[in-house]
C-alpha positions, 0 to 999 in steps of 0.5 A, a space after each residue: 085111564 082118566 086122572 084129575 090134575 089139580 094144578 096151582 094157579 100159577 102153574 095152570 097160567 104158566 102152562 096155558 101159556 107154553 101150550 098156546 106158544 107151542 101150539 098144543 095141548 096141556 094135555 100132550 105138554 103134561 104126557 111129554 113132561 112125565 115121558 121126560 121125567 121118567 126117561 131123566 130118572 132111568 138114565 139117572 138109576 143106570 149111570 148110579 148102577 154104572 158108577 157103583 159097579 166101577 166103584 166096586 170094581 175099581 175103587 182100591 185102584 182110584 183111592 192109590 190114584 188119589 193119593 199119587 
């Protein structure tokens, strides 16, 4: 699917600039950033699902710890 990016000039520079260093496109700068970006907020949601379920299971527990 085609998509516009409108980009702020500085932006536009900074990311020229990271792509010529790395010898790529920004173009495959700007698909590797989002898969990053999604994989980073997948692995943020499961550690919050994580920590939830553990605070269910075992929060009486931890709050007797705390007051140890």
């Amino acid at each position: 699917m085609a998509m516009t990016v409108r980009l702020p000039e500085e932006l536009d520079a900074a990311l020229d600039a990271l792509a010529e260093r790395r010898h790529t496109s920004k173009h495959a700068l700007i698909l590797e950033a989002t898969e990053l970006l999604l994989s980073s907020d997948s692995k943020t949601e499961r550690a919050t699902s994580i920590a939830q379920s553990v605070r269910a299971r075992y929060g009486e527990l931890l709050t007797r710890l705390e007051d140890a």
